[in-house]
C-alpha positions in Angstrom: 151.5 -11.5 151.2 150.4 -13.7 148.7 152.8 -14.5 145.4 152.3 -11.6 143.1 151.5 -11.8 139.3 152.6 -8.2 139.1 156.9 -9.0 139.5 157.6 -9.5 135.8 160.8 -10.0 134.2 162.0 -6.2 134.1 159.6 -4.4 136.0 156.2 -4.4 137.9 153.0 -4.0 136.2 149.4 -5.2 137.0 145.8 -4.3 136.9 144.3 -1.7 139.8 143.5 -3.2 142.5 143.6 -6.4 142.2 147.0 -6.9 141.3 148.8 -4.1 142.1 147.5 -1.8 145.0 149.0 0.9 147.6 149.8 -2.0 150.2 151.8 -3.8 147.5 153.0 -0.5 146.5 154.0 0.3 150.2 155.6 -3.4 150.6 157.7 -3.0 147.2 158.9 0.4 148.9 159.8 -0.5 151.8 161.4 -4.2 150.0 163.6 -1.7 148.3 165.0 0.2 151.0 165.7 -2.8 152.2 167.7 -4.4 149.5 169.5 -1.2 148.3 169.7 0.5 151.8 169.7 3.5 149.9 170.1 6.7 151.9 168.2 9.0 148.9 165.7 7.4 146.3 164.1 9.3 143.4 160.3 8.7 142.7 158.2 9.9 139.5 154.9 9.0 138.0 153.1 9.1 134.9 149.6 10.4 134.6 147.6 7.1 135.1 145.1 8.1 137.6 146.1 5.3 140.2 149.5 6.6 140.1 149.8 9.7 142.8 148.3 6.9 145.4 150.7 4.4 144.7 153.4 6.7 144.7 152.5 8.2 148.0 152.5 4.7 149.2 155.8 3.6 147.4 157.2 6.8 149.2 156.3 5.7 152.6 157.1 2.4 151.8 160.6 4.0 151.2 160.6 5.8 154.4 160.2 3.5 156.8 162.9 1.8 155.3 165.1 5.2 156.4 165.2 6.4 153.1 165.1 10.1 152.3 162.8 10.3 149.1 163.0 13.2 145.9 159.8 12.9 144.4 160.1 14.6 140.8 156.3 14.8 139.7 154.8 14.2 137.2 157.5 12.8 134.0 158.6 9.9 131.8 160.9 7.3 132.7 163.7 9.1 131.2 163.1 11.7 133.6 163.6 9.1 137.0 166.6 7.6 134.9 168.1 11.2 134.6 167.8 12.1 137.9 169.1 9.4 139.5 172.6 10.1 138.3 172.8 13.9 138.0 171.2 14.1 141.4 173.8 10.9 142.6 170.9 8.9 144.5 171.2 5.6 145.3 168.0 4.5 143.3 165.1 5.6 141.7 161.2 4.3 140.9 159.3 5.4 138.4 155.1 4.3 138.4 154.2 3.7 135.5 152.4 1.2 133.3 153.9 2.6 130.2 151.4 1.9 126.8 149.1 -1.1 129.2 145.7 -0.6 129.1 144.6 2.5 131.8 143.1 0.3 134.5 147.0 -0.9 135.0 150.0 0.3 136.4 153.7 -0.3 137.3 157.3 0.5 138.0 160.5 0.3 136.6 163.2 0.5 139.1 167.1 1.5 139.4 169.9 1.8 141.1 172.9 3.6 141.9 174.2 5.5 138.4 170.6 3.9 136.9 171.3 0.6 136.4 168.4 -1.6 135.8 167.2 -3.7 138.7 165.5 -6.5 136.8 165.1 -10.1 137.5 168.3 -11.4 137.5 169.6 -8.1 139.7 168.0 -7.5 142.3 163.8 -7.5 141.4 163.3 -11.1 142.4 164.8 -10.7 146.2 163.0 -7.6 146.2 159.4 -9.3 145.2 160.6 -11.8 147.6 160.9 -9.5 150.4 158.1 -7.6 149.7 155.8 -11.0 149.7 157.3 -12.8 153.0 158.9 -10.1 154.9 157.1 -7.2 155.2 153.8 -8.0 155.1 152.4 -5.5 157.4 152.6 -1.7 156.6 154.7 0.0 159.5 154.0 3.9 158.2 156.4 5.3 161.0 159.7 3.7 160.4 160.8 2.4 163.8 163.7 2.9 167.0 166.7 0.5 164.6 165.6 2.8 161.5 164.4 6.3 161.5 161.5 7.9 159.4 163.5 9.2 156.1 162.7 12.4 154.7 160.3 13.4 151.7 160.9 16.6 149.3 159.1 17.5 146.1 161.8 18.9 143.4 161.6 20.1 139.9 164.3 18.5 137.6 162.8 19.4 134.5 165.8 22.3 133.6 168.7 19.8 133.8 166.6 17.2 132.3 165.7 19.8 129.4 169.4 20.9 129.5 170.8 17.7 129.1 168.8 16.3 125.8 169.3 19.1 123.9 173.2 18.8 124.4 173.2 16.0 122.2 172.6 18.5 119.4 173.5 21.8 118.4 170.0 23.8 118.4 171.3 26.5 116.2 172.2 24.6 113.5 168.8 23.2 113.0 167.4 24.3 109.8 163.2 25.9 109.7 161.2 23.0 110.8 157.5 22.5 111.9 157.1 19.0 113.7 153.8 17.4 114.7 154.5 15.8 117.9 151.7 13.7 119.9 152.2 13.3 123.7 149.0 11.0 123.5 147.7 12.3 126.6 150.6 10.8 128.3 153.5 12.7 130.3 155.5 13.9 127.2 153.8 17.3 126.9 155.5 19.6 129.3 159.1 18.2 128.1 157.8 19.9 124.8 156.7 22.7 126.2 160.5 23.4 128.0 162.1 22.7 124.9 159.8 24.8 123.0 161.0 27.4 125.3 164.2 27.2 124.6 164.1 27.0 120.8 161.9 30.4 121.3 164.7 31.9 123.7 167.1 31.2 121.2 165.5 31.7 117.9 165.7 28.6 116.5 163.2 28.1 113.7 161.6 24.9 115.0 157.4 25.1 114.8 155.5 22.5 117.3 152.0 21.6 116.3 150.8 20.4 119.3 148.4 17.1 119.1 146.7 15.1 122.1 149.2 17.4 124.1 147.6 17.4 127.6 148.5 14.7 130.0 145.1 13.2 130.9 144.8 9.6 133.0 141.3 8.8 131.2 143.5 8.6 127.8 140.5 10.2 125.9 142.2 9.1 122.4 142.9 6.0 123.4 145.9 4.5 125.1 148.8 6.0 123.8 151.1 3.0 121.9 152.2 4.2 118.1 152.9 0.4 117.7 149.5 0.1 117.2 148.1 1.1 113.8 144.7 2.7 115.5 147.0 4.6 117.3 148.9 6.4 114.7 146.1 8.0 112.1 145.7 11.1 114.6 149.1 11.6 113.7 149.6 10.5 110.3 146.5 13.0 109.2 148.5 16.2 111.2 151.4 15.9 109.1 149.3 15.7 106.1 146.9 18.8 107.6 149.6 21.3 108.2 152.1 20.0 106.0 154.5 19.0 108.6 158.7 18.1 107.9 158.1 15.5 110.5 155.7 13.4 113.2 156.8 12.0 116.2 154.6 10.1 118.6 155.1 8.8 122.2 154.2 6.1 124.1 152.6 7.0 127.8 155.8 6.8 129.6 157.8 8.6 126.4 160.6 6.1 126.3 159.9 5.3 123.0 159.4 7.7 120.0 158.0 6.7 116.5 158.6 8.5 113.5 156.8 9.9 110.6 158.2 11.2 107.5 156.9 14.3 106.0 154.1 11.9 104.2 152.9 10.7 107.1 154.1 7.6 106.7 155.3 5.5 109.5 159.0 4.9 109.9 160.0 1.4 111.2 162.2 1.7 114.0 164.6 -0.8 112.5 165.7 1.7 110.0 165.2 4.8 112.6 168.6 2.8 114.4 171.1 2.5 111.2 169.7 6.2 111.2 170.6 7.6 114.6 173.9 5.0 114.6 174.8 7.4 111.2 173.9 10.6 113.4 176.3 9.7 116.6 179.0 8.3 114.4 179.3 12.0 113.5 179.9 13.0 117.2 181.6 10.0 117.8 184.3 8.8 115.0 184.8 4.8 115.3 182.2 4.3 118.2 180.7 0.9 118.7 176.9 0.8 118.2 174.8 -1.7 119.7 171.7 -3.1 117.8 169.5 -6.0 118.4 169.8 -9.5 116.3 165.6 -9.2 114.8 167.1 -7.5 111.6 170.6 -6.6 111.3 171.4 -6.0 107.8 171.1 -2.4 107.4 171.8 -1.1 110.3 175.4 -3.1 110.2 175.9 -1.9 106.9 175.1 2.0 107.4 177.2 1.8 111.0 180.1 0.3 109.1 179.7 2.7 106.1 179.7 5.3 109.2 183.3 4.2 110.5 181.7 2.5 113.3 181.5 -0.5 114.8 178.6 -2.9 115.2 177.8 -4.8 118.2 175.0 -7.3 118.3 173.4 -7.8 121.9 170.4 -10.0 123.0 167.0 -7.9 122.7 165.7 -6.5 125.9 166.4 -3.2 127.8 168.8 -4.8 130.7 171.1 -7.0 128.7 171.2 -4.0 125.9 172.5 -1.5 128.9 174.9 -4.2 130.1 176.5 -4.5 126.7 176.9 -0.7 126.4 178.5 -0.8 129.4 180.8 -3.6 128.8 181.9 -2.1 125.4 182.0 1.5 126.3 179.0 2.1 123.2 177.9 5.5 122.6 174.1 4.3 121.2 172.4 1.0 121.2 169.4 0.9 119.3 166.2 -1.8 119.2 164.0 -1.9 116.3 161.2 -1.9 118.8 161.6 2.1 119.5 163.9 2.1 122.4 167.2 4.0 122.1 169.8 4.1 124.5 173.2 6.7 125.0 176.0 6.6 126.7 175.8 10.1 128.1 172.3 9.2 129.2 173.5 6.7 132.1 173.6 4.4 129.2 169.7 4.5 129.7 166.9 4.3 126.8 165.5 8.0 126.0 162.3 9.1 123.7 163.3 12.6 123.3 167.0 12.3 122.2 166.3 10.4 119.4 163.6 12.7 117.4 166.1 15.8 118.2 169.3 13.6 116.3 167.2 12.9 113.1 166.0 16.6 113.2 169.6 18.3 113.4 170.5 15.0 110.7 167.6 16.6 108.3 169.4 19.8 108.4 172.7 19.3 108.4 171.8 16.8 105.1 168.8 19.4 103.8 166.8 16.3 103.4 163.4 15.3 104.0 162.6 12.3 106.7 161.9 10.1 103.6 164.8 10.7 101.7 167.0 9.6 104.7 165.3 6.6 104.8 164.3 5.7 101.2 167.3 4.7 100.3 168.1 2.0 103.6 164.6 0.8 103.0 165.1 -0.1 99.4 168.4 -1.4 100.2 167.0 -3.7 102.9 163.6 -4.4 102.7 162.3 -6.1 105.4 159.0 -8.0 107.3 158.8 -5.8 110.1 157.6 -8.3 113.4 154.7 -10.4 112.4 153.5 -12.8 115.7 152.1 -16.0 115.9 150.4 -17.6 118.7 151.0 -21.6 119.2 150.1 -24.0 121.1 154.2 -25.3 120.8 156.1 -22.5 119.7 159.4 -24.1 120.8 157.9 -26.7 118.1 157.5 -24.4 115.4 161.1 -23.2 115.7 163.0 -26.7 116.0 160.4 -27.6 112.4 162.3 -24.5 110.9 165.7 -25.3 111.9 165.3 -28.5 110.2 164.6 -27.0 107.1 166.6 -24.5 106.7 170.0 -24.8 108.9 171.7 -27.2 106.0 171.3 -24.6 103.7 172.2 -21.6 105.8 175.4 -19.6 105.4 175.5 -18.6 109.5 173.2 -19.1 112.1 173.4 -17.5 115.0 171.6 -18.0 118.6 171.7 -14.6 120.4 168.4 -14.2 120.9 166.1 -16.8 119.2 167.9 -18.3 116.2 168.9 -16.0 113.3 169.7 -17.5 109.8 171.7 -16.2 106.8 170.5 -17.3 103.8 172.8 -15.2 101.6 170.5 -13.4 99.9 167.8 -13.0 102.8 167.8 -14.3 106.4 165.1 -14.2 109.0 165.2 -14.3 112.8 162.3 -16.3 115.2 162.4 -16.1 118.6 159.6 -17.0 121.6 158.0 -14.1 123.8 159.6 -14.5 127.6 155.8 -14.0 129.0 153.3 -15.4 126.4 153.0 -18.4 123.7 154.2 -16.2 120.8 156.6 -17.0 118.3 158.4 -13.6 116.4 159.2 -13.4 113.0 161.8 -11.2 110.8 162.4 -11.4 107.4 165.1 -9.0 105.3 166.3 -9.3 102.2 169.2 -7.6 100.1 167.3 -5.1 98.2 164.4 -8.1 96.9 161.0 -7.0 98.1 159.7 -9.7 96.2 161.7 -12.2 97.5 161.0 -10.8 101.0 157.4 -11.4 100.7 157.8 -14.8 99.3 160.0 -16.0 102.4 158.1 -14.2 104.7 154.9 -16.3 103.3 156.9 -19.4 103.5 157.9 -19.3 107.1 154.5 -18.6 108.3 152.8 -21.1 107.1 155.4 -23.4 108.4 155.4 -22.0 112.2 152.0 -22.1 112.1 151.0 -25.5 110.3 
């Protein structure tokens, strides 16, 4: 098999067929089995119409590696992540190509307890296998290494279970939430809680928007990043005068927020937010957070009695970190939320549910939570720039403004304290795209003025 474009740092994705096809999906199986030697392996898929083939072909892929498979349907990452531990398998596979554009798909693979097999442990000897090893497809496992079994399950009542024990559903006060599956594979995780709520009276109203999973994404691929992608939501809230929007990406490990405006929430201040909400479960835990902004969510975590942790961005160093320090949240300002309880694993459902029961137990509004943090710390949001020399752009800035810095830090990128604002830059591991934050103490204008200033540096 030829060298693969599809093996990225942290997961597999490529376009249909081209890139990524069932024989690549069958080799990457049965590369798995082989590195893991698992003897059970979840499987789950989102509702990209390329996605039951590839699975069906990851599956046998898996089998004639003598792996017994659980195939859980149709779900979000979380769900794979989830299932993995409370079912105790050795691994688990989701296909998926997340918020890419529909001719694409992927996979994000685990292993034992759901730990992340990325490029650095484990996904790099498995594209290596799959490319030079098992080139071709043996469907029927063979004498050494017996066909492994396959078995369709329903996890969806743990699953369901399990998020809504990070909160405590009767204590939520009347609340109608737009929420917008975008087509993707959020919907019937909705639908089970919805259940609930009804079987236990708790005054939580749904309006359903873009709710039913559909592979030909007829409103568009389903990333709330994207500001085309958020009006559908944005003009809900407004239409039936909602407390609160949530949106999801296709995979649903990410939720955005919308205040009861409809106005979109950064996720760097939807982190100091939820750090607030666990601190109140969890006296004196350590948070982890990401080093693009820091300001506020160090401050509210600290206010909180916690304790701050700063970690590298990116999913597999940020679930490392909560490992090593035993964190109960870590939180990245690009929407993805992680919990200790949840295999220390990123989750788009918990997160909406801990600002809802932190609306009621505060009888505030969404924008009053955040009014305050957002005044407090203004800041740039992520504003990329595409050079010929990023690495170029950032040594320019370093000269200008280390002498006069107060810290400067090199976690990820380099961050700079400037006393009353700082600002971090940092290059894109897979394109050439330098990314820019800016915060300030409380100065909008002077936000604005630095943010101005740094571009047209980078990008003179």
């Amino acid at each position: 098999m030829t060298k693969r474009s599809c093996f990225k740092a942290y997961d597999i994705r490529g376009r249909m067929p081209d890139e990524l096809n069932e024989a690549v999906a069958w080799r990457i199986g049965r590369a798995t089995a082989e590195y893991l030697k698992p003897k059970t392996m979840v499987v789950g898929g989102d509702i990209r119409l390329s996605t039951p083939e590839l699975k069906a072909a990851l599956s046998d892929g898996l089998r004639a590696g003598g792996a017994d498979v659980i195939d859980i349907g149709l779900c979000g990452t979380e769900e794979v992540y989830f299932a993995t531990s409370h079912l105790k398998a050795d691994g688990g596979i989701m296909v998926t190509a997340s918020h890419n554009p529909k001719d694409y798909n992927g996979m994000k693979l685990v292993r034992e307890e759901s730990k992340p097999i990325s490029g650095d442990t484990g996904l790099r000897e498995i594209q290596r296998l799959a490319e030079d090893v098992f080139v071709e497809p043996n469907r029927t496992g063979s004498p050494d290494t017996p066909l492994g079994s396959y078995r369709q399950i329903s996890n969806l009542a743990p699953y369901a279970d399990h998020i809504l024990g990070y909160i405590k559903p009767d204590e939520l006060k009347p609340l109608k939430l737009v929420v917008n599956a975008g087509n993707g594979a959020a919907g019937h995780v909705i639908d089970a809680i919805e259940e609930r709520f009804k079987a236990s009276a708790v005054p939580v109203e749904f309006v359903k928007i873009h709710h039913e999973p559909d592979g030909h994404f007829p409103h568009g691929i389903p990333n709330p990043l994207l500001h085309d992608c958020r009006q559908a939501t944005v003009d809900a809230v407004l239409e039936h005068k909602a407390d609160m929007g949530i949106a999801w990406d296709g995979d649903f490990d990410r939720c955005f927020l919308f205040d009861e405006k409809g106005q979109f929430i950064e996720g760097y201040y939807i982190v100091g937010l939820l750090g607030e909400a666990f601190l109140a479960h969890y006296p004196g835990a350590k948070i982890i957070h990401d080093p693009r902004l820091t300001w506020n969510t160090t401050d509210q975590v600290a206010s909180a009695g916690g304790v701050p942790v700063l970690c590298k961005t990116g999913h597999a160093f940020i679930k490392e970190r909560m490992r090593e320090e035993d964190a109960a949240y870590g939180g990245e300002m690009s929407a993805h939320h992680y919990f200790r309880d949840f295999a220390y694993c990123d989750s788009g459902m918990i997160p909406w549910l801990l600002v809802a029961e932190l609306m009621s137990h505060k009888n505030k509004k969404l924008s009053e939570l955040v009014a305050e943090r957002i005044a407090l710390f203004p800041s740039s949001g992520e504003i990329n720039s595409t050079l010929d020399n990023p690495q170029a752009a950032i040594d320019r800035t370093l000269a200008i403004y280390e002498k006069d810095a107060v810290a400067v830090d090199h976690t990820d990128g380099i961050s700079l304290d400037m006393g009353d604002w700082r600002f971090n830059l940092r290059l894109s591991n897979t394109e050439p795209v330098i990314r820019l934050n800016v915060e300030s103490r409380g100065d909008v204008a002077l936000m604005e003025e630095k943010t101005s200033e740094l571009l047209s540096l980078i990008r003179q």
